[in-house]
C-alpha positions in Angstrom: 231.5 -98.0 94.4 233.2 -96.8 91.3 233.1 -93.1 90.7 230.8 -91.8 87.7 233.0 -89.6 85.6 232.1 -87.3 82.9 232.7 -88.4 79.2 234.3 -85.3 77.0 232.9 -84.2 73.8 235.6 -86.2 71.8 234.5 -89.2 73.1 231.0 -88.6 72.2 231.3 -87.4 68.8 233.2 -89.4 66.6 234.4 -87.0 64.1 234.9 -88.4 60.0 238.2 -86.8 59.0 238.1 -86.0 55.4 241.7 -86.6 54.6 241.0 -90.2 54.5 238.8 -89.4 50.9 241.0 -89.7 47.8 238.6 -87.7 45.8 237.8 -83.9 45.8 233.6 -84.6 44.7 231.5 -87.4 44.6 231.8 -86.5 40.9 234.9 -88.5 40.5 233.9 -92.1 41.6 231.4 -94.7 39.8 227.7 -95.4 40.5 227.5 -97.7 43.4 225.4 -101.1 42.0 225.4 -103.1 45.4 223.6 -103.0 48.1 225.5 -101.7 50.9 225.7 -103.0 54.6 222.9 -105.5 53.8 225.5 -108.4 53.4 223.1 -111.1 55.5 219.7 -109.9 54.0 221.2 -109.9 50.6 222.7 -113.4 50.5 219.2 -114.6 52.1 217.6 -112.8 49.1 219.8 -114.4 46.9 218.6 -118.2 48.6 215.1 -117.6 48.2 215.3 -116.4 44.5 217.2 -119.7 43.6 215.1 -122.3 45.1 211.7 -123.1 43.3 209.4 -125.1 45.8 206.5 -124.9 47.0 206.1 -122.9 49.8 209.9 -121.1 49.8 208.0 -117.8 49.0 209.9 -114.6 50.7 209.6 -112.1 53.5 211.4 -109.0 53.0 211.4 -107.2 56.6 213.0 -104.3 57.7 212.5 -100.5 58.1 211.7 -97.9 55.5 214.5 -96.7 53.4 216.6 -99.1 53.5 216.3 -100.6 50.2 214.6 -103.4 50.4 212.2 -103.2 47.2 214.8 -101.7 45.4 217.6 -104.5 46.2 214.8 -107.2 45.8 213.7 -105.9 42.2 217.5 -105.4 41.1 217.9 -109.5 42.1 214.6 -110.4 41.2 215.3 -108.7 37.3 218.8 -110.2 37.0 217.4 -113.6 37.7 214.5 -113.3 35.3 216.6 -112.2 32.5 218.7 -115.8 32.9 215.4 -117.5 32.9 213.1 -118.6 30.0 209.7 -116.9 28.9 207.1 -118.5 30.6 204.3 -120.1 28.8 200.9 -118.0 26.9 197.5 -118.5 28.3 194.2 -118.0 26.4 190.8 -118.4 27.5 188.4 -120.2 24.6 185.1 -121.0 24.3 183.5 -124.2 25.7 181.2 -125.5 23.3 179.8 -128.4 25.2 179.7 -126.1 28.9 179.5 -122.5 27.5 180.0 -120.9 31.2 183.4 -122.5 32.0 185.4 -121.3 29.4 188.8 -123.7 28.7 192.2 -122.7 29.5 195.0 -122.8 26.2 198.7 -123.1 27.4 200.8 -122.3 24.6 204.4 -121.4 24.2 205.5 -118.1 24.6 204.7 -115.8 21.6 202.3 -118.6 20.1 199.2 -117.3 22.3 199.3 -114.3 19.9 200.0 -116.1 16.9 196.6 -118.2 17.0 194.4 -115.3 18.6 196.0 -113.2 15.7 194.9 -116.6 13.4 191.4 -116.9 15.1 190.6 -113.5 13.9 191.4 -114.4 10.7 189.5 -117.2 10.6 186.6 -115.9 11.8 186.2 -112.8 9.1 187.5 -115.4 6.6 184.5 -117.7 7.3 181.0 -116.0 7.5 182.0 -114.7 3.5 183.1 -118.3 2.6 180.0 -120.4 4.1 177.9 -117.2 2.7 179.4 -117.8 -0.6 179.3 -121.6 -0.4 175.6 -121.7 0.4 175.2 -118.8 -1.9 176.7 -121.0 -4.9 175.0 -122.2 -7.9 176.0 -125.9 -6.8 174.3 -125.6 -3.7 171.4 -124.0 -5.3 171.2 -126.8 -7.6 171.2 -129.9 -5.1 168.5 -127.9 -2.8 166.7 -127.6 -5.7 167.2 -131.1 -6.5 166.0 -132.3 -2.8 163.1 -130.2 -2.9 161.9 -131.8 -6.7 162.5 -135.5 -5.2 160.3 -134.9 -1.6 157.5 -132.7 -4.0 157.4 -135.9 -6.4 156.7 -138.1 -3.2 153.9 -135.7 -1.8 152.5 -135.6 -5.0 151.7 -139.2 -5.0 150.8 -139.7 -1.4 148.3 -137.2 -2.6 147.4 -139.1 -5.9 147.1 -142.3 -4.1 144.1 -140.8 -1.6 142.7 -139.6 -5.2 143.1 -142.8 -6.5 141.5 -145.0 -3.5 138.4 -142.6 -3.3 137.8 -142.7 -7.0 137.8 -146.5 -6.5 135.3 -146.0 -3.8 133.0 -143.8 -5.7 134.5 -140.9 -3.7 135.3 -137.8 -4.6 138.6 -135.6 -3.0 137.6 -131.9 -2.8 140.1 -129.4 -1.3 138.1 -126.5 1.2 139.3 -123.7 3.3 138.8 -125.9 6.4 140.9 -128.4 4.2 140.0 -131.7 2.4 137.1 -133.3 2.7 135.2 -136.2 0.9 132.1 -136.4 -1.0 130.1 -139.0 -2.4 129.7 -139.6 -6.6 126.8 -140.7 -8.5 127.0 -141.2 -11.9 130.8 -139.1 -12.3 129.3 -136.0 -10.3 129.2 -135.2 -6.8 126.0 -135.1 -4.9 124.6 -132.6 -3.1 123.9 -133.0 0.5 120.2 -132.9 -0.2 120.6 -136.0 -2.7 123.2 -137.3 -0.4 120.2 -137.2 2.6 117.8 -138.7 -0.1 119.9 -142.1 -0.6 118.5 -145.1 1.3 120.1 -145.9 4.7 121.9 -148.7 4.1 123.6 -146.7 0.7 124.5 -143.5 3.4 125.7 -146.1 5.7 128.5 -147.8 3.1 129.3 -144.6 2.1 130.1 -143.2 5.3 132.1 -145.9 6.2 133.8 -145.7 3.1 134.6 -142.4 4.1 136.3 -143.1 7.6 138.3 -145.4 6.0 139.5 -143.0 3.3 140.0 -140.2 6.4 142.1 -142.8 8.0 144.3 -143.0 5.0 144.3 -139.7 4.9 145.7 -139.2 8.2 148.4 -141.5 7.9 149.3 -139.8 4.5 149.3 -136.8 6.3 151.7 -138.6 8.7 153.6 -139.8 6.0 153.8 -136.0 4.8 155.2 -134.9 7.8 157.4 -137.5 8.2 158.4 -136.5 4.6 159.4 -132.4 5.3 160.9 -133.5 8.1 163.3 -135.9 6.1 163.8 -132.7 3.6 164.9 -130.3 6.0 167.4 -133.3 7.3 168.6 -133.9 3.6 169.0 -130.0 3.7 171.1 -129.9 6.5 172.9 -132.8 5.9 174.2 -130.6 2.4 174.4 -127.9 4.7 177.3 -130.0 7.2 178.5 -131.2 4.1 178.8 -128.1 1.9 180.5 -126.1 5.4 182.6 -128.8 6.6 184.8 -128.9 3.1 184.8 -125.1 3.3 185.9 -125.2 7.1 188.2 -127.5 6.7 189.8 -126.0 4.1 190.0 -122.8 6.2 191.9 -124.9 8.7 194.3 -126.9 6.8 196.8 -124.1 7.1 196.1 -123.8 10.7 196.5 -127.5 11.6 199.7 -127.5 9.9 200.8 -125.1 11.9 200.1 -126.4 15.5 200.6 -129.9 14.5 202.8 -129.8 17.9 200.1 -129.0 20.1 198.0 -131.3 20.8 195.7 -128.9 22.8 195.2 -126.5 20.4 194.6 -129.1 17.7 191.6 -130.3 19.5 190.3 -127.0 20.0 190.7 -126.5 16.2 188.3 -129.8 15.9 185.8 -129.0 18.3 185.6 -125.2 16.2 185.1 -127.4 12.9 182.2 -129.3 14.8 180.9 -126.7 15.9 180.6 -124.9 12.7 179.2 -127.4 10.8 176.5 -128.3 13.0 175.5 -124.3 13.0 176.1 -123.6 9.3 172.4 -122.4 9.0 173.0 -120.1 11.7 175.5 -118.2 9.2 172.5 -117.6 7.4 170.7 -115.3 9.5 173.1 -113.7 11.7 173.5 -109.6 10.9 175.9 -107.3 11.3 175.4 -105.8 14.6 173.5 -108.3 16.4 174.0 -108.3 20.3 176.7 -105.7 19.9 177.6 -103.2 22.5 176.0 -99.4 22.9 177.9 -96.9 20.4 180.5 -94.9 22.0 182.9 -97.4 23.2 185.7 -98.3 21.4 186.1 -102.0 21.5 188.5 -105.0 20.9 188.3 -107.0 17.7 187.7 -110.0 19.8 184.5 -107.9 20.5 183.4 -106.3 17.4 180.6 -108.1 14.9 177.7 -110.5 16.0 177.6 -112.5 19.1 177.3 -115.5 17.1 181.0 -115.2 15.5 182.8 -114.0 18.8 182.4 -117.6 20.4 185.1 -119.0 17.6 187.5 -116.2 18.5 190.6 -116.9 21.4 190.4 -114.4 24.0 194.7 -114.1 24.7 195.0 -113.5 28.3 199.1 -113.6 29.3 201.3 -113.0 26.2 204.4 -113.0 26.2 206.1 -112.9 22.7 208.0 -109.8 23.5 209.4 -110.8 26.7 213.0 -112.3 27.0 212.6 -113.9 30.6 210.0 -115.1 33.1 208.0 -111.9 34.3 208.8 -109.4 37.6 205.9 -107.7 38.6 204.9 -105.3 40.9 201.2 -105.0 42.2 200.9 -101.1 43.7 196.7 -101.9 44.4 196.5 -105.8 45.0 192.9 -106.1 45.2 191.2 -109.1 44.8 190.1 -109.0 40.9 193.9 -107.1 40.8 195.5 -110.1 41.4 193.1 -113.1 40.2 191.5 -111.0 37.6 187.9 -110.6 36.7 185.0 -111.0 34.8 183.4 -107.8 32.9 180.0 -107.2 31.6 178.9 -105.8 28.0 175.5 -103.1 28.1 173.8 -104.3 24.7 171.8 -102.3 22.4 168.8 -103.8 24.3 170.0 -102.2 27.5 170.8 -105.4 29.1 174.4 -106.5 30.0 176.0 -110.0 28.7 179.5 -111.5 28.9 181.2 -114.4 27.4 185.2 -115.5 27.5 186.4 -113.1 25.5 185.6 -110.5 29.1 188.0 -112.7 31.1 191.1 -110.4 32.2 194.0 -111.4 33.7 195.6 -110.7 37.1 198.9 -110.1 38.4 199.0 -113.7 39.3 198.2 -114.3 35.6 200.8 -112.1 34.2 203.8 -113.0 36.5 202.7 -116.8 36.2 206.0 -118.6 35.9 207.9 -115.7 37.2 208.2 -113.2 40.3 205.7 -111.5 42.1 206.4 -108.6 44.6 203.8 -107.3 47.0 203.2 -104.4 49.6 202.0 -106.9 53.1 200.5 -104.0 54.8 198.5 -103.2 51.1 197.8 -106.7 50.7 196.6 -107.4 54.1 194.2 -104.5 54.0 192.2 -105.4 50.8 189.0 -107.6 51.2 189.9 -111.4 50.8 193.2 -110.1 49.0 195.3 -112.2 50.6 192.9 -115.1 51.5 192.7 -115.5 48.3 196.6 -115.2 47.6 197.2 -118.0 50.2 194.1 -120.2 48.6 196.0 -119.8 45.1 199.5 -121.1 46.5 197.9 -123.8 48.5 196.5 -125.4 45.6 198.8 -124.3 42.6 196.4 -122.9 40.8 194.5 -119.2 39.7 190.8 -120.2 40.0 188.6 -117.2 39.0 185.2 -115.8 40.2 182.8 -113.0 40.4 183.3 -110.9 43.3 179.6 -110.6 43.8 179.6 -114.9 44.5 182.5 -113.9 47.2 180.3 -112.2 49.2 177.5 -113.7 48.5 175.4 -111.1 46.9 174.9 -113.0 43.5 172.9 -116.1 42.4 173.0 -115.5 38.8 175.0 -117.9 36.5 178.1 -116.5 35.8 181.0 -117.8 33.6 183.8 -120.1 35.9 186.5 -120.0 34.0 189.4 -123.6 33.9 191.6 -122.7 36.7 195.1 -122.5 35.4 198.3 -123.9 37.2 200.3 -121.7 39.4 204.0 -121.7 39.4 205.0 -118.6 40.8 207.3 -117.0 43.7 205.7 -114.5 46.1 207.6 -111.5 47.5 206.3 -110.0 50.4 207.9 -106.8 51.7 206.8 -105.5 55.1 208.2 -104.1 58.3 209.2 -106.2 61.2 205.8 -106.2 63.1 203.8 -107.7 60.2 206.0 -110.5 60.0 205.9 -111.5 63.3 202.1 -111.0 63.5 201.5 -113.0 61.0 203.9 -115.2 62.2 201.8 -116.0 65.1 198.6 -115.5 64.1 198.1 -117.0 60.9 198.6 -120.8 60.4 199.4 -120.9 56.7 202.3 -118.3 56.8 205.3 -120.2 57.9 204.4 -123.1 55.4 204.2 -120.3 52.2 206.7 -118.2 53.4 209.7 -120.2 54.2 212.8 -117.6 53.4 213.3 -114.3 55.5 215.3 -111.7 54.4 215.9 -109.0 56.9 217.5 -105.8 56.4 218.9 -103.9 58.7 218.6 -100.1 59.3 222.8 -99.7 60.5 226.0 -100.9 59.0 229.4 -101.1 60.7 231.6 -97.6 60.3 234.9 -98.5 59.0 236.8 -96.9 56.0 235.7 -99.8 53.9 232.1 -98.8 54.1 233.1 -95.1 54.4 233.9 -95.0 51.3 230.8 -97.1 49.8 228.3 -94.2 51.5 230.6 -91.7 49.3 229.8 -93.5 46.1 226.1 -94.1 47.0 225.6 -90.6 47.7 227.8 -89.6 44.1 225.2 -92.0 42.7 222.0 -90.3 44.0 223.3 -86.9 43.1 223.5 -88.3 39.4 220.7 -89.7 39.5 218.5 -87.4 40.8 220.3 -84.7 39.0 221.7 -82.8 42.2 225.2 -81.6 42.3 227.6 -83.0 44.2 229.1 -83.3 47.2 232.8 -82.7 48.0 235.0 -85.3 50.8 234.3 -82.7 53.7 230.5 -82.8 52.5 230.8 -86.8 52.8 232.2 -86.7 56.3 229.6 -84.3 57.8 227.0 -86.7 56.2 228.9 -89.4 57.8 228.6 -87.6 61.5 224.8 -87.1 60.6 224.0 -90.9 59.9 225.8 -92.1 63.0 223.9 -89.2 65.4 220.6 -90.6 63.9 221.1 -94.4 64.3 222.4 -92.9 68.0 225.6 -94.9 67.4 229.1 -94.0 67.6 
């Protein structure tokens, strides 16, 4: 058997010698922009960020403090900046299905551009059809329908007058309404004279006076018939007067997204749609179905419910980015990262909401970008990361109320046009999530293909010596602390090796 000896104290405590420091203070050298001792986890970082398939979303595992979301970001931001701005999103109205709003992609910046032009379009038009059907023109050819329909019940109604003064009949209007009485001799009798006449003579005459009741009728029909072709001449100038004052409006606008063939159909189906409600512009107020007083509101928001459904509600812009998008989600809750649907208290007390409520979620605003997530905050939040999982598996952000989740609400609420996904997923956990969801959850390995581990120790060499000396010069200037000189270095040195229990 091999005798056990006792180790000295030299041989248990590795000592850092100062002398091999060039500097006096951490003062002297430059910030420290790499990650150190992280050479395997960073080069797996660096794979995951440049491949863009499906499912090669990331797994950052490793112990706290060892700079995992801060070598990740760093990556993640240097990437973006080579990368270009990722497409606008806006949520308009759906005029044929009002409660599933459609989806707008537009290039970035241009998602501003036309809510910014919607806006203008929209105050622009209630004082241009007001005008328009305000006009003496307009006036004139109302005025001009209503003369040519009076003329035609005029002589519908002479006609009747006409066939009872051929039948010896007489047409007298009554509160009840018109009614017909018999004539003898260019006056009408009385009922008493009328009772007086011999049978046979009541007989023709009453018979004469069915008949005339049954012409009556059908010129009443005919009278109907009549107003009803009026107030379809009326509207007719109505769609006519509004559609050349609409389209006018829009002539600028069509120009102007003459590339987009999406937007350009919107624009058309905003035309029809004002056309067909140009009497509406008639009777909306100021004010109507608008929130309590008190809050302060959006543009999109202010003015009558009637004029808000031709606004564009812009839900991901990005003209004042110069890169696809790195976000960070501190609270990813479910309506945090798909977004939700808010509600509006009227003046009536009730609440309403329309597509201009739609807000985004962080899977909205880093769409075509980067995504970073806490695991353990994700995983503890209500169908969080279902929901996540759902939204990679099918490549697209579909939206609904909370309530419907749980199934707590059977009112119709608006479902919003999914939009397409096209996003990476960066998941940063310790070791233990990883390998639990690793084995208990099917979907994982297929969505999360790349692992980057970081480790918690680095081999001690001078090399790496010397890195610690300028990470800890750049914490001190960061932080605003003074700095340490070489002997302060090495004791630090001592201390890190005691703690990982490593020589």
């Amino acid at each position: 058997m091999t005798p056990i000896s006792p180790l000295s104290y030299d041989v248990l405590c590795r000592q850092c010698s100062p002398d091999q420091f060039s500097f006096e203070t951490t003062a002297e050298l430059e910030d420290l922009t790499d990650i150190i001792g992280q050479e395997r986890a960073v080069n797996a970082v660096q794979f995951g960020i440049s491949i863009r398939r499906e499912g090669y979303n990331m797994f950052v595992l490793g112990p706290h403090s060892t700079g995992k979301f801060s070598a990740v970001r760093q990556f993640l931001e240097q990437q973006a900046a080579t990368e270009p701005a990722p497409s606008d999103w806006c949520y308009v109205n759906n005029f044929d299905v009002p409660y599933r709003p459609r989806a707008l992609e537009l290039p970035a910046g241009r998602g501003k551009s036309l809510c910014d032009d919607m806006n203008t379009f929209v105050d622009e038009l209630r004082a241009a059809i007001t005008a328009t059907l305000e006009g003496e023109e307009y006036r004139a050819r109302v005025q001009s329908i209503e003369e040519t329909y009076a003329r035609q019940h005029e002589a519908a109604y002479q006609q009747i007058q006409q066939t009872a003064r051929e039948r010896q009949l007489a047409v007298v209007r009554t509160k009840d309404g018109i009614v017909f009485a018999p004539v003898v001799d260019d006056k009408i009798i009385s009922p008493e004279d009328f009772d007086a006449l011999p049978e046979e003579t009541r007989a023709n005459i009453k018979k004469e006076i069915d008949y005339l009741k049954e012409e009556m009728e059908k010129a009443a029909y005919r009278a109907r018939q009549l107003e009803k072709e009026q107030r379809a001449a009326v509207k007719s100038l109505n769609r006519e007067m509004v559609q050349a004052e609409v389209s006018h409006l829009m002539t600028e606008m069509r120009q102007k997204y003459a590339d987009l063939p999406a937007v350009l159909d919107y624009l058309q189906t905003v035309q029809t749609d004002v056309t067909d409600s140009a009497e509406d512009f008639r009777r909306i107020e100021d004010g109507e179905s608008a929130p309590r007083a008190g809050m302060p509101l959006p543009r999109s928001l202010l003015g009558p419910a009637f004029l808000r459904r031709y606004r564009v509600n812009l839900l991901v812009d990005h003209s004042a980015n110069h890169g696809t998008p790195v976000v960070y989600v501190d609270h990813p809750t479910y309506p945090n990262l798909v977004g939700r649907i808010e509600n509006m208290v009227t003046q009536s007390g009730s609440l309403m909401t329309d597509f201009t409520l739609v807000k985004p979620g962080a899977l909205h605003r880093a769409n075509g970008g980067y995504l970073i997530l806490d695991a353990h905050k994700i995983l503890a939040q209500s169908f969080a990361w279902e929901q996540l999982k759902r939204a990679l598996r099918s490549g697209k952000i579909e939206m609904e109320p909370e309530g419907q989740m749980f199934g707590v609400m059977n009112t119709v609420s608006l479902r919003p046009e999914p939009i397409p996904l096209n996003i990476k997923i960066i998941l940063i956990g310790d070791r233990a999530v990883y390998y639990s969801l690793s084995q208990f959850d099917p979907d994982f390995a297929e969505l999360f293909k790349v692992a980057a581990d970081f480790a918690e120790d680095m081999p001690r060499n001078p090399e790496n010596n010397m890195l610690y000396a300028r990470l800890i010069g750049s914490l001190a200037r960061k932080e605003g602390l003074r700095h340490f000189d070489r002997s302060a270095v090495a004791r630090v040195i001592e201390r890190s090796a005691r703690m990982i229990g490593d020589a």
